[in-house]
N, C-alpha and C positions, 0 to 999 in steps of 0.2 A: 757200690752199685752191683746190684746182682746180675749177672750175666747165664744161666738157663735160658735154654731159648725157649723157653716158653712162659718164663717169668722175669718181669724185669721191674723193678722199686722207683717208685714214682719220686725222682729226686731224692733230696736230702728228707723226706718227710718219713722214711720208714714205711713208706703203706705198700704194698705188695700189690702190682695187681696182672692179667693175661699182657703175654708181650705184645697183643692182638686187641686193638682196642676198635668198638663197635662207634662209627658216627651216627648221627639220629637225626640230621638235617632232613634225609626225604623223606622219611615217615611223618613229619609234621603235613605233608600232604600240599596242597596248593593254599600259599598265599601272595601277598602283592604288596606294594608300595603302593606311596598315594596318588599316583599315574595310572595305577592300574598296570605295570608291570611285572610279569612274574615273578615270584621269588624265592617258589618251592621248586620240586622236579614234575607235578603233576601228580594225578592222584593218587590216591591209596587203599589199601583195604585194611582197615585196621585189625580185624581180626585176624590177619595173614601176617601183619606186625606183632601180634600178641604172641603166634606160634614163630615166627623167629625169634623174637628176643629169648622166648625160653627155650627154642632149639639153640641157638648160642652159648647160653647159661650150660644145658647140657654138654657141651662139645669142649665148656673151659674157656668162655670169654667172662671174665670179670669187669671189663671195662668197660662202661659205658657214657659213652659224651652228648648232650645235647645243648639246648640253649631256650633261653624265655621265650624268642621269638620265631623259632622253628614254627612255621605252620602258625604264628600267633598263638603261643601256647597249647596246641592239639600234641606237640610231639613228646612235652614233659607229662602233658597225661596220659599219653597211651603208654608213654615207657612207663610211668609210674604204677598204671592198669596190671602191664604185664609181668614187672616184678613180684610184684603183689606180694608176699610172705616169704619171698625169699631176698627181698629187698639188700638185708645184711648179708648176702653171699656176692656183692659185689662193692665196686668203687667206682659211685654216683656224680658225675661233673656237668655242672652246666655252666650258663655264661648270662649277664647280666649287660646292660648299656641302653638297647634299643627300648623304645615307648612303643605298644602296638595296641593296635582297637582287637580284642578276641572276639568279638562279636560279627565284625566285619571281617575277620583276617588280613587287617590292613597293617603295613608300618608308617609309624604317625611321624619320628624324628627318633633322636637319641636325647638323654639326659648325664652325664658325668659327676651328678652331686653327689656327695656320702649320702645324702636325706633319700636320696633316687635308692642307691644301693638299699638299704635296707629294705623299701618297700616292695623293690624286686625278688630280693631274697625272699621276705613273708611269703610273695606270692608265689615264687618256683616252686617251696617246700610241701604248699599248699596242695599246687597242682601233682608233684609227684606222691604225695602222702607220703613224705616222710618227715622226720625232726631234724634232719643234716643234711647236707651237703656235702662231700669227700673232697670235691675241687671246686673252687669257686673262681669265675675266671671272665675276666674283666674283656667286653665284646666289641670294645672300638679303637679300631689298631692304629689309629692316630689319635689317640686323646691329646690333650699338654702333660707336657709334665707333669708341670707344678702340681696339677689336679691328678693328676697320677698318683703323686708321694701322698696325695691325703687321702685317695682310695684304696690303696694298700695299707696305710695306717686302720684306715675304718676294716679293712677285712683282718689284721689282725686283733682287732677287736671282736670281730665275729667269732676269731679263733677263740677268744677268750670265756665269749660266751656257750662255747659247744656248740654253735649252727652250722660253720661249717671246721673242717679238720686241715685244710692247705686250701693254694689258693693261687693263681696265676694270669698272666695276660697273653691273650690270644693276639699277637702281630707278629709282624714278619719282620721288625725295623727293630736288630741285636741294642740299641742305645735305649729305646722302651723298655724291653726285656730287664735289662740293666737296671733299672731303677725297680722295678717289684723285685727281681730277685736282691735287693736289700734290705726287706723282710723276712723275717725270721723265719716263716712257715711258707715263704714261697716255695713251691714244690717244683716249677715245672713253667714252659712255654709251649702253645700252641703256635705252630708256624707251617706255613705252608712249605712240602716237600714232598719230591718223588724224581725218580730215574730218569726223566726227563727235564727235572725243574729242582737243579742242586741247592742247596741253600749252606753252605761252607760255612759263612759266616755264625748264623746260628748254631748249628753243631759245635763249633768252635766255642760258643760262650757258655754253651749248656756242658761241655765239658769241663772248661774251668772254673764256673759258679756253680756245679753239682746240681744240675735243673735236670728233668726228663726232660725231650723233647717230643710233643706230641704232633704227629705230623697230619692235618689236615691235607686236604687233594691228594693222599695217598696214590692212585688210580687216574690224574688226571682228571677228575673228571667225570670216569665213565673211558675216556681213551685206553686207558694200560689194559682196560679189560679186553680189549681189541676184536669189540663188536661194533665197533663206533665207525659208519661207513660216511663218507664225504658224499655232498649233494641231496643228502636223507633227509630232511626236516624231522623234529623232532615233535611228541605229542603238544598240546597247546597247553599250557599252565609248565609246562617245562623250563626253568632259566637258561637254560644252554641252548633256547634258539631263538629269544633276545638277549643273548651272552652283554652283562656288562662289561665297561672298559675295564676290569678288573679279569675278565674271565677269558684264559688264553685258549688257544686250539681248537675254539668254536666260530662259525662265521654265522652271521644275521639271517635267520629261517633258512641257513644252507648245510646244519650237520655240521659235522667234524671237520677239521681243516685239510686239506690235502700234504701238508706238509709235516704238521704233526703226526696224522695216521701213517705216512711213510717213515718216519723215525720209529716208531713204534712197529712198522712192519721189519727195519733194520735190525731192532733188538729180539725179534720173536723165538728164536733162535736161542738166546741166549737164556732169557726170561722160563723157559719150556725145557729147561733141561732138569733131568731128572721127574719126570710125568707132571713137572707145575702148571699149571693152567698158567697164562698169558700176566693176570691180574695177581696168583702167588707170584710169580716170580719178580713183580713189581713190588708185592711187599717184602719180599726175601732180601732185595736190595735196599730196601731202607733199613732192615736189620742187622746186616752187613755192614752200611753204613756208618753205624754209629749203635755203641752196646746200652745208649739211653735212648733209642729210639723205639715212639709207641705209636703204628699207624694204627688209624682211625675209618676202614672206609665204610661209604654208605651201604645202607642196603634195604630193600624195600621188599621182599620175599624168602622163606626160609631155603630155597632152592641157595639164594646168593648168599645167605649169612652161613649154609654150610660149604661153598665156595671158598669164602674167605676163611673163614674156620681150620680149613683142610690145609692154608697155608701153614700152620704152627706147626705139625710135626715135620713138615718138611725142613725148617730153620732155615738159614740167613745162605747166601750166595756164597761163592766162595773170594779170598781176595783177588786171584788171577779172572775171576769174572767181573770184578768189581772193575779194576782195569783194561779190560777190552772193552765193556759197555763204555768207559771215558772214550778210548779207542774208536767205536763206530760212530758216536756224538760228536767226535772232533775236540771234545776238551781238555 
């Protein structure tokens, strides 16, 4: 495992890529379920996307994450847009599961078949313009097993055919994880973690199975960046202000939570040492963390991708910080 802080090896796959990995969920823009509940962050400007992902690119982000259903496919093509020719200067991960109308930018349901997998693959490669994949990464964190063991069989197949290069499942339940990473070219688990929302057990598997850990909700949210003020309502196509039961530290058209944004006002201090912004020092501790650890956070303007950007020379927390922030959480 390579440990530079500013490069770290995606698993046992050999691929190198920034210890700094860009998410692409709100640049998909606003989309919804078939209630008509939000599902994006609200809108976008795409050409303001085009000039961060290549202001990232310049600054030394190789990584970049999205997914088929981000915005109902708007997000794999504006990333695809903004790569353009320099496509090969990075390592390209999306995720496959959900059914969505692009037309509508609706989510219609999920499907789990190998038959599904492929035809989603054709089409991510399609929308991003290219002939690969780098990670390919399985989008429903409660599949079955059983149906598991046979889409990871079907992605090392894919491996075989060169579409994509590794390949991973995005849940947060270590006994999932488990079962892909017994494939051969399994690289890596997406799992939700940040400074406020430890995830031990995962770290724990991705260290003895030689997996990256890619840490989705880096930031909470939007909370670690600690702009997030309680009582705020947030813009309308926003999912954090009809927060699913899955989504913590938001309450129903009320902002942030009052008890969250106090934790994070606890650790401000800690997170800000050495000139880090609020949201570095949030990533600094997941790199601290753990030397397989690749957050992922959003961003939807080049103002904020050279934010997060600006986290990588500063590197990883130190271990007597790692321990007081247990300290003021009570952990």
């Amino acid at each position: 495992m390579e440990t530079k802080s500013n490069i770290r090896t995606l698993g046992r796959s050999g691929i190198d890529v920034s210890a700094l990995g860009f998410g692409c969920w709100a640049i998909g823009g606003e989309w919804q379920d078939a209630s008509g509940q939000p599902l994006g962050w609200g809108r976008v400007d795409d050409e303001e996307t085009v000039r961060a992902v290549r202001r990232a690119l310049d600054l030394g982000v190789t990584f970049f994450d999205t997914a088929d259903t981000y915005g109902a496919g708007h997000s794999e093509r504006v990333l695809g847009r903004a790569l353009g020719k320099r496509r090969d200067d990075v390592v390209l991960a999306t995720k496959w599961g959900n059914v969505f109308d692009e037309d509508t930018r609706t989510l219609t349901g999920s499907d789990d078949s190998p038959e599904y997998a492929r035809r989603a693959l054709t089409a991510s490669l399609e929308r991003l313009g290219t002939d690969h994949v780098d990670l390919y990464q399985l989008h429903l964190s409660d599949a079955d097993l059983g149906r598991a063991a046979q889409l990871r069989d079907q992605c090392e197949e894919f491996v075989r055919e060169g579409l994509i290069r590794a390949y991973a499942w995005s849940t947060d339940d270590p006994a999932r994880a488990a079962v892909f990473a017994e494939g051969e070219h399994c690289a890596a688990v997406q799992h939700s973690a940040n400074v406020l929302q430890d995830a031990p057990e995962m770290f724990a598997l991705c260290e003895e199975l030689g997996l990256a850990s890619i840490n989705r909700s880096p930031l909470a949210m939007g909370l670690l960046t600690g702009k997030q003020a309680t009582g705020r309502a947030l813009e309308a196509g926003d999912i954090r202000n009809t927060p699913p039961a899955w989504m913590q530290g938001f309450k129903q058209g009320d902002g942030a939570d009052e008890d969250w944004v106090a934790r994070v006002d606890a650790l401000r201090e800690i997170l800000t040492s050495d000139g880090r912004t609020p949201a570095q020092g949030a990533l600094a501790w997941l790199w601290a963390r753990s030397p397989r650890t690749i957050p992922i956070p959003g961003f939807r303007s080049v103002t904020q991708a050279e934010q997060n950007a600006g986290a990588i020379a500063k590197g990883p927390l130190t271990a007597g910080q790692l321990v007081e922030i247990d300290r003021v959480l009570g952990r």
